[in-house]
C-alpha positions as CSV (number, residue, x, y, z in Angstrom):
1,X,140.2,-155.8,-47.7
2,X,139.9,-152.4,-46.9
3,X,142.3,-149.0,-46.5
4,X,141.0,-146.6,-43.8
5,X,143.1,-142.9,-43.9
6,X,142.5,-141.5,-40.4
7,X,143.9,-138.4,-40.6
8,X,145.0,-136.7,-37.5
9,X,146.0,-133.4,-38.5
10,X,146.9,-132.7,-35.1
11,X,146.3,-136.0,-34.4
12,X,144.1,-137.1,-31.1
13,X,145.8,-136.1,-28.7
14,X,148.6,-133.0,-30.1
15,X,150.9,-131.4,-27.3
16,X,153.3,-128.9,-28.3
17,X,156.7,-127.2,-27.3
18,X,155.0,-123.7,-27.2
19,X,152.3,-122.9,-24.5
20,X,149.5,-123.9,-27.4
21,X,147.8,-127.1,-28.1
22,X,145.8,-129.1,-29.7
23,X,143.5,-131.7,-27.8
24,X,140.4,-134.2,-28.9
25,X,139.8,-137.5,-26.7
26,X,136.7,-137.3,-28.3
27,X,135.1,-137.0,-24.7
28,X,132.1,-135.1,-26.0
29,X,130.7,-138.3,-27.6
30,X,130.9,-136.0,-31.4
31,X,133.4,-134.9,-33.6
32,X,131.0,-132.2,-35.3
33,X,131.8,-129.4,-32.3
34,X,135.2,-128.8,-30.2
35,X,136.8,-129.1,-32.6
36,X,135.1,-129.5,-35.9
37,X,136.4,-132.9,-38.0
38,X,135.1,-132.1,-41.7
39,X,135.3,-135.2,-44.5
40,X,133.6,-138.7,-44.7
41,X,131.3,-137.9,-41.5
42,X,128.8,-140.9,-41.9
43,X,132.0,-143.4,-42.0
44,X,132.7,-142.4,-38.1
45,X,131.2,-142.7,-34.8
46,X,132.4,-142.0,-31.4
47,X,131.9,-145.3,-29.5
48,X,130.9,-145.7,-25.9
49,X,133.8,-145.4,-24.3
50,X,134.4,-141.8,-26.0
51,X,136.6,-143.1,-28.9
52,X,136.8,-142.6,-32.5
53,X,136.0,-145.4,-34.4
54,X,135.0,-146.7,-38.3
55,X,131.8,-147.2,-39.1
56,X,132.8,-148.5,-42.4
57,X,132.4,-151.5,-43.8
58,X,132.8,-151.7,-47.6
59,X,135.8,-153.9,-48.6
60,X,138.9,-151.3,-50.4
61,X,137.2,-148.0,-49.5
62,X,138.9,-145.1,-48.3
63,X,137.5,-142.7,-45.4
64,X,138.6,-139.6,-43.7
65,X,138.1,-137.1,-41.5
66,X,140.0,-133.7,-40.9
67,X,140.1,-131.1,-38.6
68,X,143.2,-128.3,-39.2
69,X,146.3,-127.8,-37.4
70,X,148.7,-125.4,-37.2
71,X,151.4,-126.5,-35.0
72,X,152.8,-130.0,-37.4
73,X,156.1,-128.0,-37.1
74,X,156.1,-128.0,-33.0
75,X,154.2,-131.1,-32.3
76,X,154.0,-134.2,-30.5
77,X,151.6,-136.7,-31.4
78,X,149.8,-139.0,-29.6
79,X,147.2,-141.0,-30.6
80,X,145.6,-144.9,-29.6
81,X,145.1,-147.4,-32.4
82,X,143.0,-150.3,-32.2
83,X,142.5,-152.5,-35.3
84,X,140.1,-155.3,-35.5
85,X,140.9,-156.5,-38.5
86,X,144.4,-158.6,-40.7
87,X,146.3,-155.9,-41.6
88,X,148.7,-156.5,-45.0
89,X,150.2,-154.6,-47.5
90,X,146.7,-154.1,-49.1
91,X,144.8,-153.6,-45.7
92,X,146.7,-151.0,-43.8
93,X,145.7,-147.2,-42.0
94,X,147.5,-144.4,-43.0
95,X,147.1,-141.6,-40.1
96,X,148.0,-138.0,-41.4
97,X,149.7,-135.8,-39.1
98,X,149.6,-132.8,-41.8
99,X,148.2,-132.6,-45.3
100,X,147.7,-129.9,-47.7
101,X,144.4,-130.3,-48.2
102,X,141.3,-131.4,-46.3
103,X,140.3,-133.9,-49.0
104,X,142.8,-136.8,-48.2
105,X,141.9,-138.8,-51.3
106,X,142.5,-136.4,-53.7
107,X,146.1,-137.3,-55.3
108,X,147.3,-133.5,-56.1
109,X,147.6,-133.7,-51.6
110,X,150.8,-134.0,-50.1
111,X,151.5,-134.8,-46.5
112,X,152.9,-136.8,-44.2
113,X,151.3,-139.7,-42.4
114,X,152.3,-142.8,-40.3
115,X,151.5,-146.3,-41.9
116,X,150.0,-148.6,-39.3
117,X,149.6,-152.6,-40.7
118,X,151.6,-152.4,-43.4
119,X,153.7,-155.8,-44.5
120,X,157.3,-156.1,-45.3
């Protein structure tokens, strides 16, 4: 079983009350440029059809990547989730929508995140 954290700081797709935002469709076939994601890089790839996807496939590891925000206050999220896998209350994806810290494993972060395959 495995955990993945994808942490969307701004999430994929971020539109806000105010006149900023915050947009990645991941388009560009990277996430190293427009914006820049920062964390477990070789864990990621951006598929063919332009989408961010786990390249991971070691059983209980935990991945990220990060980019910052700075509108989690005035946000909307928005953000497609496809997993290939049996979620339970040991296999699961926690998706950050603002964090402390880049480094989403360390356990002095604090943040909130949505938790996607979770079991009763």
């Amino acid at each position: 079983m495995r955990k993945i954290v994808i942490p969307l700081l701004a999430a994929l797709l971020i539109n806000a009350n105010t006149k900023a935002q915050f947009t990645d469709n991941f388009s560009d076939g990277n996430f190293s440029s427009n914006p820049v994601w920062a964390g477990s890089s070789s864990d990621w790839v951006v598929n063919a059809s332009g989408q961010l996807q786990s390249n991971n496939t070691v059983a209980n590891s935990t991945f990220y990547i990060t980019t910052p925000g700075t509108l989690a206050t005035t946000a909307q999220w928005e953000f497609y989730v496809n997993l290939a896998f049996n979620t339970s209350s040991t296999n699961y994806v926690d998706v950050f929508l603002t964090a402390s810290a880049n480094d989403l494993s360390a356990t002095a972060t604090n943040g909130y995140f949505v938790r996607i395959g979770t079991t009763a």
